[in-house]
C-alpha positions in Angstrom: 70.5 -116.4 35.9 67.1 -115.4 37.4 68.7 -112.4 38.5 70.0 -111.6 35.4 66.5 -111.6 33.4 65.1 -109.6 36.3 67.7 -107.0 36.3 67.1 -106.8 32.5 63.6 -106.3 33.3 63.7 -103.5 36.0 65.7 -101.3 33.8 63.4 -100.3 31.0 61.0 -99.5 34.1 63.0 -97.2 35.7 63.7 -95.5 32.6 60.1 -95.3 32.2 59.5 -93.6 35.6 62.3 -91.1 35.0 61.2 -89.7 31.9 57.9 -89.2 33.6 59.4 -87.6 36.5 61.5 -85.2 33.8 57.9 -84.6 31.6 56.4 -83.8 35.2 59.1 -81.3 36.6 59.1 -79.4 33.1 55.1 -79.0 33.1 55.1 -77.9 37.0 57.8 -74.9 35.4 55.4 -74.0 32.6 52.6 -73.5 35.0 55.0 -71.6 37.3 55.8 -69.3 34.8 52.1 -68.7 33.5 51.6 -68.3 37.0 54.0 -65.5 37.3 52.8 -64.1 34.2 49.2 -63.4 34.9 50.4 -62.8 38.4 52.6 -59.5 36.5 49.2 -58.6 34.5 47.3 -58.7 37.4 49.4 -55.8 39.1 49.4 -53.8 35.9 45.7 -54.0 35.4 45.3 -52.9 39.2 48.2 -49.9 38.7 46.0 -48.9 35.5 42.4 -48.9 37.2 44.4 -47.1 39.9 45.8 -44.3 37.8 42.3 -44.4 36.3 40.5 -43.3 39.2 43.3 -41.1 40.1 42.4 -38.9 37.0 38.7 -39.1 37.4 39.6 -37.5 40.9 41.7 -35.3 39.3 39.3 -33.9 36.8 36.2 -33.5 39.1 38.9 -31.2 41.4 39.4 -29.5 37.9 35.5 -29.2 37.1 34.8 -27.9 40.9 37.6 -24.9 40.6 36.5 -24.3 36.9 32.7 -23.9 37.6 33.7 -21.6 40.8 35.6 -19.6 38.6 33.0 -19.4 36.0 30.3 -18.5 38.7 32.4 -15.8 39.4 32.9 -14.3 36.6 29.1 -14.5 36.0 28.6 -13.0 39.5 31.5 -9.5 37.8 29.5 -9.5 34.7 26.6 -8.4 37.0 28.5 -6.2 38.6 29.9 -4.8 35.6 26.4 -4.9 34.0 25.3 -2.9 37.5 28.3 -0.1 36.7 27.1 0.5 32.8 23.9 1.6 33.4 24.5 3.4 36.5 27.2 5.3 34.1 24.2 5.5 31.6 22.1 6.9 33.6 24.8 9.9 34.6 25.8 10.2 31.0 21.7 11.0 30.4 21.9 13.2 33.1 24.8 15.2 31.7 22.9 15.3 28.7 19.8 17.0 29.7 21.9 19.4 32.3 23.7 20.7 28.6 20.9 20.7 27.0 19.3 22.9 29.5 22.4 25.1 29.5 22.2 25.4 25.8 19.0 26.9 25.9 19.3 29.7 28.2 22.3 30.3 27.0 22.7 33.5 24.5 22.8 32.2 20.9 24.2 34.8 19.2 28.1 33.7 20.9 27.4 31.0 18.5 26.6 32.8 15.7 29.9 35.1 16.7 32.2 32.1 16.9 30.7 30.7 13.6 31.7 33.4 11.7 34.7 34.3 13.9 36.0 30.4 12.6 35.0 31.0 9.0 36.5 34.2 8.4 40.1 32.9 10.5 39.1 29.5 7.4 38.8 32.2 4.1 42.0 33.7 5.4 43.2 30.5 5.9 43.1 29.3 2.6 44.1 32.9 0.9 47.4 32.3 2.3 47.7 28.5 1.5 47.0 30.1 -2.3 49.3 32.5 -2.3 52.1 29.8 -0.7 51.0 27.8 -3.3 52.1 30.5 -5.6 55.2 31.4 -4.3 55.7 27.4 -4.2 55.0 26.6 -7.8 56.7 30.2 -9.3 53.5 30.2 -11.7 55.4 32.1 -14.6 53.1 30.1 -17.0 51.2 32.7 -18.8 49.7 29.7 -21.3 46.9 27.3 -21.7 46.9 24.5 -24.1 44.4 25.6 -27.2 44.7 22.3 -29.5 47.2 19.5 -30.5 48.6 21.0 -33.9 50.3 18.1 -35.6 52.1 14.4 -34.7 54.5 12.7 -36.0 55.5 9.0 -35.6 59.0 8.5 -34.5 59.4 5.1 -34.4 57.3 1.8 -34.3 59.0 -0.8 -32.0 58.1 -2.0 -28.9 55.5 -3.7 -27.5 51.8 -2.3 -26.6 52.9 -0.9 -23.5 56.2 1.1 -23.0 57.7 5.3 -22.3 60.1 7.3 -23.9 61.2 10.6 -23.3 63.4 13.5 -23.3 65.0 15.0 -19.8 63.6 18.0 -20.2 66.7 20.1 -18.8 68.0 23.1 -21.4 71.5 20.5 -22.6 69.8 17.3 -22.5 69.2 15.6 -26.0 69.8 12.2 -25.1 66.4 9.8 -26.0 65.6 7.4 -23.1 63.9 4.2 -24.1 61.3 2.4 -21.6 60.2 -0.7 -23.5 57.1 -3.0 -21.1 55.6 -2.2 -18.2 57.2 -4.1 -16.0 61.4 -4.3 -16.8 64.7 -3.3 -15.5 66.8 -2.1 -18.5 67.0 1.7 -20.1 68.1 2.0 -23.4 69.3 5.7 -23.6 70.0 7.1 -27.5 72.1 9.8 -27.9 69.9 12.1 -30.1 66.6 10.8 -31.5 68.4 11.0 -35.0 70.3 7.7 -33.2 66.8 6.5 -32.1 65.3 6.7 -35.6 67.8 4.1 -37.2 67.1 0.9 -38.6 69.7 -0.6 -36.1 69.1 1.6 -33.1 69.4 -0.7 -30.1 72.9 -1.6 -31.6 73.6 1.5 -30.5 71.9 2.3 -27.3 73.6 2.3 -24.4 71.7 -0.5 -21.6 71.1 1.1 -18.0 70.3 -1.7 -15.7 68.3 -0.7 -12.7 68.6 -2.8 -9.4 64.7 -2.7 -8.9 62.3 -3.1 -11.6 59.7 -0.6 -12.4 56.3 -1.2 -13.0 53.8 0.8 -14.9 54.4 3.3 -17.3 54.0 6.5 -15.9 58.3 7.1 -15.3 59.7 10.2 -16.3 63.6 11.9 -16.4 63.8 15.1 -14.7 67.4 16.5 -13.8 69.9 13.7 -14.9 67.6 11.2 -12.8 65.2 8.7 -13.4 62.0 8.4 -10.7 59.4 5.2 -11.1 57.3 3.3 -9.4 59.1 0.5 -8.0 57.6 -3.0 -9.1 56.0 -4.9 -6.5 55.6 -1.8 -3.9 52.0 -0.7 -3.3 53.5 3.5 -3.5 57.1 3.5 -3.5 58.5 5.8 -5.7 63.1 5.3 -6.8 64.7 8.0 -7.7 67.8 6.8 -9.7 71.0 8.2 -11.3 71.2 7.7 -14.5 74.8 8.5 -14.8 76.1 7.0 -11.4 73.6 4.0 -11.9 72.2 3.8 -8.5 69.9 4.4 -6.5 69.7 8.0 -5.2 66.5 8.3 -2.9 63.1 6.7 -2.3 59.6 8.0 -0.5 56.1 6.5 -0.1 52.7 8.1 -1.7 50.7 8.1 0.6 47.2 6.8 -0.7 48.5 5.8 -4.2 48.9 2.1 -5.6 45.6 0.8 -4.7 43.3 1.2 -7.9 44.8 2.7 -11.7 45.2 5.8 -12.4 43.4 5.2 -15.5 41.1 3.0 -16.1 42.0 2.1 -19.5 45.6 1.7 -18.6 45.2 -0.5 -15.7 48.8 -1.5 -15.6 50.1 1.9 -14.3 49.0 3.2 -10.9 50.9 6.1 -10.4 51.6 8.2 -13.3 54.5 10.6 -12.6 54.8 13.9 -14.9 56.7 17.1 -15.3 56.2 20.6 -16.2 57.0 24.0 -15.7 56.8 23.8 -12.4 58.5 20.8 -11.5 57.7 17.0 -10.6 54.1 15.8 -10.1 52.3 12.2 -9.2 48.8 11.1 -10.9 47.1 9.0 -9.1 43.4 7.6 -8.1 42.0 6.8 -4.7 38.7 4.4 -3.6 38.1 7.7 -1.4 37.6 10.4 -4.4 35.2 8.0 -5.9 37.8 7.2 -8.6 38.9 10.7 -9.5 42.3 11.2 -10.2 44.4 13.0 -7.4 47.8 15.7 -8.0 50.8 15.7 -5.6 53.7 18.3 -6.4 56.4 16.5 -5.1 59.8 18.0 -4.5 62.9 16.3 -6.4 65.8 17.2 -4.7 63.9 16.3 -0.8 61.5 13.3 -2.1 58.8 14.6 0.0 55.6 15.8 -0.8 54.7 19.3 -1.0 51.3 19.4 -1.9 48.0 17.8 -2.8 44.6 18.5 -4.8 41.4 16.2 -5.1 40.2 17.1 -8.9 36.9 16.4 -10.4 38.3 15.1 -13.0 37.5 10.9 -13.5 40.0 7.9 -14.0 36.9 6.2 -15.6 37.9 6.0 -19.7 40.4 7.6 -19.1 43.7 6.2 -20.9 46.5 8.9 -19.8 47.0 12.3 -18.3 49.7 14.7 -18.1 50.4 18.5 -16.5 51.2 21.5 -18.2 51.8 24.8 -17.3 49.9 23.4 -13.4 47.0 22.2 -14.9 46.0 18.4 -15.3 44.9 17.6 -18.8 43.1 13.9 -18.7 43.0 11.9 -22.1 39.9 9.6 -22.5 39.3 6.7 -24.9 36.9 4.1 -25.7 37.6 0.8 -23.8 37.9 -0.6 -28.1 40.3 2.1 -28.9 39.4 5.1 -30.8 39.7 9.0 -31.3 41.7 9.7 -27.7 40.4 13.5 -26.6 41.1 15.8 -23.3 38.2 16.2 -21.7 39.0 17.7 -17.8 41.2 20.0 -17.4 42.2 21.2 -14.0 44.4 23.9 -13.3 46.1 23.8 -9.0 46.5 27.5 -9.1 42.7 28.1 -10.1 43.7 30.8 -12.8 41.4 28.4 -15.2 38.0 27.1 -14.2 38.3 24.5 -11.4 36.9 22.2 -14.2 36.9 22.5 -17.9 35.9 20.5 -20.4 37.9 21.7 -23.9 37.1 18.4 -26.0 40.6 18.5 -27.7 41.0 15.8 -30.0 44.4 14.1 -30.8 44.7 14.7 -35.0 44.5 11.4 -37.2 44.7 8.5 -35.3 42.7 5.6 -34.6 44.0 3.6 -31.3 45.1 3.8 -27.8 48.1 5.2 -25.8 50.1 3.3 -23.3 51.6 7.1 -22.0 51.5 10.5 -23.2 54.0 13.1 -21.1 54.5 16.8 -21.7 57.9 18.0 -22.4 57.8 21.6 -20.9 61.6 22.5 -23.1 59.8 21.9 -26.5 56.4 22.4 -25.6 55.6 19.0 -27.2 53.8 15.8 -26.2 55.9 12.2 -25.8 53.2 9.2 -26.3 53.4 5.8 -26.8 50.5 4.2 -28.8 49.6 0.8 -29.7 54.0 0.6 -29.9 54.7 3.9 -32.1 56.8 6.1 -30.6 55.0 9.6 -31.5 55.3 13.2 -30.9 52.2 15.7 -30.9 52.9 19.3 -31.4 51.0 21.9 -29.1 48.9 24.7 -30.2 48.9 27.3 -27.0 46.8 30.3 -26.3 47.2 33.5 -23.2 46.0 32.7 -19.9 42.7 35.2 -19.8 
């Protein structure tokens, strides 16, 4: 019985001593494992300071070969310095040697080449004129003497727009431009059709694939030439009838600045006459006066160009008759438009004249005015009339 209660009373010890045993084993693991943990950290830390000083290493190697480099190039900048004004010194050298040879030498071979050079110059440019001639076929025996009459064709539109005539001996057709930036002709089939109440019923629409901008276009020959929207000088030539696009070419120094001041949306101004087809344009380098090109039609390539004295500054359009350049000034408000420069390539005017033609009874502005050389007559758009002027023409003296 003894042993009984004693048995009873060992066993709650023992269990006792093994649970301490387990809570001992499982704390000696934890402190293994945080051992091995900072024992991981420890190599890392020491691989990281490594690597460290590895790059410090690295970069003073870097700084050594990059301040030897640099010492060297200050060391060829010497030299190169050295080789300047040695070459200095020969190029002064040179200098006084020609000098010297210049004054014993016999002036008067100057003198002989001067002339020799400006005589070869004044022949020169007597055959350029009569090229010119030839070029242009200068039948026109006429000079603009006044603006005789107008009559207002139309009113519709906007503020800005061309119409026109092909100028060609057949052609009656009436070729609507409405904007100055679209791409859609309306082309009439007589300006009786125009004039009706109900016109664009009737007008055939000719889409173009690229837009023009401005409105200095003109028809000359069944085509249409613009400048293209969006291009600094690119000027389409387009078929009307085909309805696309025949040939293109570049202006060279056109598109930067109006042609007119006054009509700021149109930088190149195209125009026929007599003669053919012409671009008006203005340049930064002419001060702002307005520049001529006879461009050929058929090629697309310029033929010829002339800086005139006449200015883009209040100026509101321009167009060429006959060779010559008539300019049309306004007031920046809109008033009485006048010609006041007139300009004729072939010099059988004066270089620069100053006529003071005034445009008969009207008060306002105009978008375009174009000569057309078949009727002698003026197409203008003003302030959205579509108006016609009537010339009064004088012999060429």
């Amino acid at each position: 019985m003894v042993a009984l209660q004693v048995h009873f009373l060992l066993i709650p010890s023992l269990m006792s001593i093994m649970g301490a045993a387990q809570y001992v084993m499982q704390d000696a693991a934890l402190l293994s494992y945080i051992d091995q943990r900072f024992l991981s950290l420890e190599r890392r830390l020491e691989k990281c300071n490594q690597d460290a000083l590895e790059y410090v290493d690295e970069f003073r190697e870097f700084s050594r070969t990059v301040l030897s480099r640099l010492a060297g190039l200050n060391s060829d900048k010497a030299e190169l310095k050295r080789e300047v004004e040695d070459l200095l010194t020969r190029i002064e050298r040179a200098q006084r040697d020609i000098e010297y040879f210049g004054s014993v030498t016999e002036p008067n071979a100057c003198v002989e080449v001067h002339e020799d050079l400006l005589e070869q110059q004044l022949l020169e440019e007597a055959e350029e004129q009569k090229r010119l001639k030839v070029m242009l076929n200068a039948s026109c025996d006429h000079v603009l003497a006044g603006i005789r009459s107008l009559k207002v064709v139309k009113k519709t539109g906007g503020k800005h727009g061309s119409w026109m005539k092909d100028p060609g001996k057949k052609h009656v057709k009436i070729y609507f431009l409405s904007g100055s930036v679209n791409n859609v002709i309306l082309e009439f089939a007589n300006i009786m059709t125009f004039m009706e109440n109900n016109q664009t019923l009737k007008a055939r629409r000719v889409p173009l694939p690229l837009p023009w901008e401005g409105t200095g276009h003109v028809i000359y020959q069944g085509f249409l030439f613009y400048h293209r929207h969006g291009s600094l000088n690119e000027i389409v030539k387009f078929n009307i009838q085909r309805r696309n696009v025949a040939d293109q070419m570049l202006l060279p120094g056109a598109g930067r600045i109006p042609a007119y001041q006054l009509s700021p949306q149109t930088k190149i101004d195209l125009a026929v006459d007599e003669q053919g087809l012409w671009a008006l344009h203005a340049e930064p380098e002419t001060g702002g006066n307005i520049v001529i090109t006879k461009i050929n039609a058929v090629a697309m390539a310029v033929e010829h160009s002339w800086d005139t004295p006449c200015s883009s500054k209040d100026a509101e359009a321009a167009f060429m008759a006959c060779t010559a350049l008539h300019v049309v000034y306004n007031s920046p408000s809109g008033g009485s438009s006048r010609i006041q420069c007139v300009y004729d390539v072939l010099g059988a005017l004066n270089a620069h004249t100053n006529p003071g033609l005034h445009f008969p009874k009207r008060q306002g502005s105009h978008s375009t005015v174009h000569y057309n050389p078949k009727e002698k007559q003026l197409f203008a758009w003003g302030d959205g009339s579509q108006i016609i002027y009537k010339l009064h023409t004088k012999q060429k003296v």
